[in-house]
C-alpha positions in Angstrom: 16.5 25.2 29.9 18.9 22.8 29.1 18.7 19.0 27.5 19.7 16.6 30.2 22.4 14.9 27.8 24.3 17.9 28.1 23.6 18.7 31.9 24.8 15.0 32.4 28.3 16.0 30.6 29.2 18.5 33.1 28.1 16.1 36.3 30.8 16.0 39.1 32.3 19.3 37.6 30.5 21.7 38.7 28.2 22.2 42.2 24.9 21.2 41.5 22.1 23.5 42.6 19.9 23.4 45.8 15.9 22.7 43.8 16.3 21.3 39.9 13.6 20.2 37.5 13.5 17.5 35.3 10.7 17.0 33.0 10.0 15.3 29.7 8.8 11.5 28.4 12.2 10.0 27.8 12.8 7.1 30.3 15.8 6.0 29.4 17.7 9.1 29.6 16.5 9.7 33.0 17.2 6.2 33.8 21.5 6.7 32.6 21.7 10.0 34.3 20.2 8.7 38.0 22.9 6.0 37.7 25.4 8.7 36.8 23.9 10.6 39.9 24.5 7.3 41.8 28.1 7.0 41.3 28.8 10.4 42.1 26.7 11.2 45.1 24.7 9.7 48.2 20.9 9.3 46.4 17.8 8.8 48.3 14.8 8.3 45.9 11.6 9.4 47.0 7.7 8.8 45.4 5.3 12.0 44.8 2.5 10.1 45.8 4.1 9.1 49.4 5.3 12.6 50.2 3.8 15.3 52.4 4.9 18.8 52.5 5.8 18.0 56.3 8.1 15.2 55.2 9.9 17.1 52.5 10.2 20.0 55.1 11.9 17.4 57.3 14.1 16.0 54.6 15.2 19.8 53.4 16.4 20.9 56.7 19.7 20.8 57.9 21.4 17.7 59.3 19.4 15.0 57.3 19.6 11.2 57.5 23.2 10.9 55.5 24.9 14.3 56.5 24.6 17.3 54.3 25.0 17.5 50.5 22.3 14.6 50.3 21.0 14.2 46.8 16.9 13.8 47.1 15.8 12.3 43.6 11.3 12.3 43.2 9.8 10.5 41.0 6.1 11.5 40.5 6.8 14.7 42.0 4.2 16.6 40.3 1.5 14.2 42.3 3.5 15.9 45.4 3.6 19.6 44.0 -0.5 19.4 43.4 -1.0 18.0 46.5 0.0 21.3 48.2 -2.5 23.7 49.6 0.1 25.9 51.2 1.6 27.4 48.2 3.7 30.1 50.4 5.0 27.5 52.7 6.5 25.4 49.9 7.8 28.3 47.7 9.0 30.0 51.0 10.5 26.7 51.7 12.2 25.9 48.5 14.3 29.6 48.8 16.0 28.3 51.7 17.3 24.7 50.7 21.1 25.7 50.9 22.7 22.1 51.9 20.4 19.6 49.8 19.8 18.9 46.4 16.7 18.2 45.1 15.9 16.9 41.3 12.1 17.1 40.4 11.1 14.6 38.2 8.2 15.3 35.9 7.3 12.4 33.7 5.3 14.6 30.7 6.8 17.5 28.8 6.1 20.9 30.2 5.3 24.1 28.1 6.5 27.6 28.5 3.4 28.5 30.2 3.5 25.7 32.8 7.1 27.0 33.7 5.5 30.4 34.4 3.5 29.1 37.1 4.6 28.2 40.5 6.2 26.1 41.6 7.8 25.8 38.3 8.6 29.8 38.3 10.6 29.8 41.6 12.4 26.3 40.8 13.3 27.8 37.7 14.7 30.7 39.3 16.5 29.0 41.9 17.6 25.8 39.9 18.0 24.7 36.7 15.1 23.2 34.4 15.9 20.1 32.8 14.2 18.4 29.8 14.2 15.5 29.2 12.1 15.4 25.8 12.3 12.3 23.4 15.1 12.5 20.9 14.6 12.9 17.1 15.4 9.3 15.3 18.8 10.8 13.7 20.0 11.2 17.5 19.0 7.7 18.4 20.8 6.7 15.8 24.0 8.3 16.3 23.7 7.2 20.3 22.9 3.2 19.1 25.8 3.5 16.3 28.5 5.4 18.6 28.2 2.9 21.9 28.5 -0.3 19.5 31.4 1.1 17.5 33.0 2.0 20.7 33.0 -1.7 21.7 34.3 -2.5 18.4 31.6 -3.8 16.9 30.2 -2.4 13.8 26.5 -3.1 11.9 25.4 -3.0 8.5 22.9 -0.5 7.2 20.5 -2.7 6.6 21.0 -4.2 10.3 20.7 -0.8 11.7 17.3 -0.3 10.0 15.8 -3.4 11.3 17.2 -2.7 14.4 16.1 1.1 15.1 12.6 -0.4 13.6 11.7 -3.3 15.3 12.4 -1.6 18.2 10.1 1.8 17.1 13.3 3.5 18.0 12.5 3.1 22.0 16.0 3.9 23.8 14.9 1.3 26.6 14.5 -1.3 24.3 17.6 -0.7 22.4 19.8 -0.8 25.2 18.6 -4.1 26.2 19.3 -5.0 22.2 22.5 -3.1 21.8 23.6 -5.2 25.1 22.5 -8.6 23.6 24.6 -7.3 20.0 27.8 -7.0 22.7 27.7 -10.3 24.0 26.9 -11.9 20.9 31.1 -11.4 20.3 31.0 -10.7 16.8 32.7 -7.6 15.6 30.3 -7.2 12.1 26.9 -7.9 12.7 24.3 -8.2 9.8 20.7 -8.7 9.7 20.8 -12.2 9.9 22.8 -12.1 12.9 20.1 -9.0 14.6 17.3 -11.7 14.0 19.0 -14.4 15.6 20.0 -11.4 18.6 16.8 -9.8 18.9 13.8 -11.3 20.9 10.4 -11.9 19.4 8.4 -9.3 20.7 5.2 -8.3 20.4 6.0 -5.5 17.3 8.4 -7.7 15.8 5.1 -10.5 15.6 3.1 -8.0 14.2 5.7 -7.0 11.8 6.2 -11.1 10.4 2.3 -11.1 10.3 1.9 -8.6 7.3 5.3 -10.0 5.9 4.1 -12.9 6.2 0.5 -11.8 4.3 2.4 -9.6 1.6 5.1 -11.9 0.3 2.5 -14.7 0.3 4.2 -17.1 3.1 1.2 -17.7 4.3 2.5 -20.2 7.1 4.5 -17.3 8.5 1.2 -14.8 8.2 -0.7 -17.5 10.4 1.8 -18.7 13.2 3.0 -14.8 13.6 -0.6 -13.6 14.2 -1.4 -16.1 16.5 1.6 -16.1 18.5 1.0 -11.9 19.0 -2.8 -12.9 19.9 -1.8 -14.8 22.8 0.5 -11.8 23.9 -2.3 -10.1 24.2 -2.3 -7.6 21.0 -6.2 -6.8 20.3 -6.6 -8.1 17.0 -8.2 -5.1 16.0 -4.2 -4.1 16.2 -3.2 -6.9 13.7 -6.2 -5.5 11.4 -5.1 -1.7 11.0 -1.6 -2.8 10.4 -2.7 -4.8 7.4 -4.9 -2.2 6.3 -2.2 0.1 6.5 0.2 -1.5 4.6 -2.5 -2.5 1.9 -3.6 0.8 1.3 0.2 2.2 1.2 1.1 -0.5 -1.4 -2.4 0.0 -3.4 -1.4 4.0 -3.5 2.3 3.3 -4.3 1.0 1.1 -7.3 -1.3 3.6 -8.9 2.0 6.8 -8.4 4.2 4.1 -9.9 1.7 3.7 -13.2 1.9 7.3 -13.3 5.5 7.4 -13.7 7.0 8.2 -10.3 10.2 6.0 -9.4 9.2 3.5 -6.8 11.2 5.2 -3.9 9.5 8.1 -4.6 6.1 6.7 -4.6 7.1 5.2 -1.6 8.4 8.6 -0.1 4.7 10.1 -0.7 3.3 7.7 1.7 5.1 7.5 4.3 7.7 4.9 3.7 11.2 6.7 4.2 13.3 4.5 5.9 16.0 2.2 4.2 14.7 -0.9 5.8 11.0 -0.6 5.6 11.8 0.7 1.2 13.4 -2.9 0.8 10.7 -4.4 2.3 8.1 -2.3 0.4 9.6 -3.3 -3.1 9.2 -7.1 -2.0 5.7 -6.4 -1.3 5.3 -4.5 -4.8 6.9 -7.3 -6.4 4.6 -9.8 -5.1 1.4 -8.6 -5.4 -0.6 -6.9 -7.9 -2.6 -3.8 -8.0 -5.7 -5.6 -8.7 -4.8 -8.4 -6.1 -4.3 -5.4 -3.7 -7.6 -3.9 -4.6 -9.1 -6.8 -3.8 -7.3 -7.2 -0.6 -8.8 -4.2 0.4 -12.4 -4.9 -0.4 -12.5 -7.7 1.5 -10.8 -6.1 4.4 -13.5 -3.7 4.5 -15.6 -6.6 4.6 -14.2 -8.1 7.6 -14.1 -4.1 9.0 -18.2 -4.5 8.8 -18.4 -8.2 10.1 -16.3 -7.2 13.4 -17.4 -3.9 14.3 -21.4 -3.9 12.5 -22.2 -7.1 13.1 -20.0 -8.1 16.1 -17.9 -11.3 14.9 -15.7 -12.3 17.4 -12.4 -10.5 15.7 -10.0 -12.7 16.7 -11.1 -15.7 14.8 -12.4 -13.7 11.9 -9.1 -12.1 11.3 -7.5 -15.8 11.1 -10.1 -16.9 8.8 -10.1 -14.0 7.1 -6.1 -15.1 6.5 -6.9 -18.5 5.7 -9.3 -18.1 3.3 -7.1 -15.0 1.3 -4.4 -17.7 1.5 -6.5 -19.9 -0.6 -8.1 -18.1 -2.8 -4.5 -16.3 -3.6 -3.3 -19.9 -4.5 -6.0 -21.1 -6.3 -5.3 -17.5 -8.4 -1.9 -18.8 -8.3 -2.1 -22.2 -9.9 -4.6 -21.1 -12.3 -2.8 -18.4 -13.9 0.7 -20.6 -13.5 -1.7 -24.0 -15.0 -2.8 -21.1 -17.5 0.8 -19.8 -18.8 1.8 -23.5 -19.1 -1.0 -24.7 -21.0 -0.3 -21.1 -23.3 3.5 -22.0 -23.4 2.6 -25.7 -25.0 0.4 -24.8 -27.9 3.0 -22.7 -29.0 5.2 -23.9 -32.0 
């Protein structure tokens, strides 16, 4: 088996063989190699669902619509493979494609026992088997970092961070972004400049929502959830988020009192990546392990109002927002009315 980053190196240098099989979950790399495919050779796509075994038979044999050496690229084609009855006749037919080539496209990863069983066995022995697996988030990184520097353009850590994360590290998406960063003209980006570049999307909303919530801008915490709402996130989304989040920070508090180091702490739940640390100590900063404890219990509240006793979530989880906003202020000016009123009976 091979990774199709590297069997898309040696395309156009070497003959490519009659039956192949692409499979794996990483649309994007599929996606860059059928346009390589494109320029090199005459492509006709074809859709699983749509073909019969008398079609491909058709297409297969000598002579075809564009002249031998036609490239045959399916989509869905394990819809097509299940569809045949006549095992024998397909196998048998496979064997003697001689002036066609064929690429299988299978949109889920296969195991090492689904490639022992036909048609997977005889492709496999006749072709090559292709994956085409999601890549690791170092790899990712390296691809988003190498195209932009070959333009000339260079990012900040930090920028790369918000980038790769607002994103989830999705190759479609970043190409899109990394595309926007080029024609934005600038040589150094930073982060300012990626959140001026990058489009509010749905993650990104959900992302300014518990920013919003955790460094107490509690303007930001309300506009961001309900713009995502009327995207259509399930505000049962929203609500895990913040529960996640609460529950990291609440942890992080109690390793930090017991002497770890706040990366550390951090590390032991999860948080790992540059960007998402920085933004971790802001929220450690800003709240309180008692103000987080009591974030929780009244998020376990709102757990039992929306799913025990059926309150529309939606508008629970604003008021829920609205009325931690103000009771965070009122906690606010008191203790800030309190320090003053400490600071003046002082000699």
């Amino acid at each position: 088996m091979i990774s199709l980053l590297e069997y898309q190196k040696n395309l156009g240098k070497k003959p490519i063989k009659p039956v192949n099989l692409i499979h794996g979950e990483e649309e994007y790399l599929v996606k860059t190699f059928l346009d390589r495919l494109k320029e090199l050779y005459t492509v006709r796509i074809l859709w699983g669902d749509e073909l019969s075994l008398q079609d491909f038979e058709r297409l297969a044999s000598t002579g075809g619509m564009f002249g031998k050496e036609e490239t045959f690229f399916v989509y869905w084609s394990l819809e097509f493979l299940k569809s045949i009855k006549d095992d024998k006749r397909l196998l048998s037919l496979l064997s003697k494609i001689k002036d066609k080539r064929f690429f299988f496209h299978v949109e889920s990863k296969l195991t090492e026992k689904d490639l022992q069983k036909e048609p997977f066995l005889t492709i496999s022995n006749i072709g090559d088997v292709i994956s085409a697996s999601r890549l690791d988030k170092r790899r990712i990184r390296e691809l988003v970092k190498n195209k932009l520097q070959k333009e000339g353009v260079n990012l900040d850590e930090m920028a790369l961070e918000y980038l790769l994360e607002a994103t989830s590290y999705d190759l479609m998406q970043l190409k899109g972004e990394t595309d926007k960063i080029l024609l934005y003209g600038k040589k150094h980006i930073n982060i300012e400049d990626i959140k001026t570049i990058l489009v509010a999307d749905v993650e990104m909303g959900l992302f300014d929502f518990v920013d919003g919530v955790f460094l107490k801008d509690y303007e930001k915490a309300l506009s961001s959830l309900s713009s995502v709402l009327r995207m259509g996130v399930h505000p049962l989304q929203a609500f895990s988020l913040l529960v996640n989040y609460a529950l990291k920070l609440y942890t992080s508090k109690s390793l930090i009192e017991e002497g770890k180091k706040p990366e550390e702490a951090l590390h032991q739940v999860d948080v790992k990546h540059a960007f998402q640390i920085m933004n971790f100590k802001k929220y450690l900063e800003k709240n309180s392990k008692e103000s987080l404890k009591s974030l929780l219990k009244r998020l376990y509240t709102l757990d039992i109002n929306m799913k025990v006793y059926y309150s529309d979530p939606s508008s629970s989880l604003r008021h829920f927002v609205i009325e931690y906003m103000l009771n965070e202020e009122s906690v606010y000016i008191s203790t800030d009315s309190g320090d003053q009123n400490r600071s003046g009976s002082e000699p």
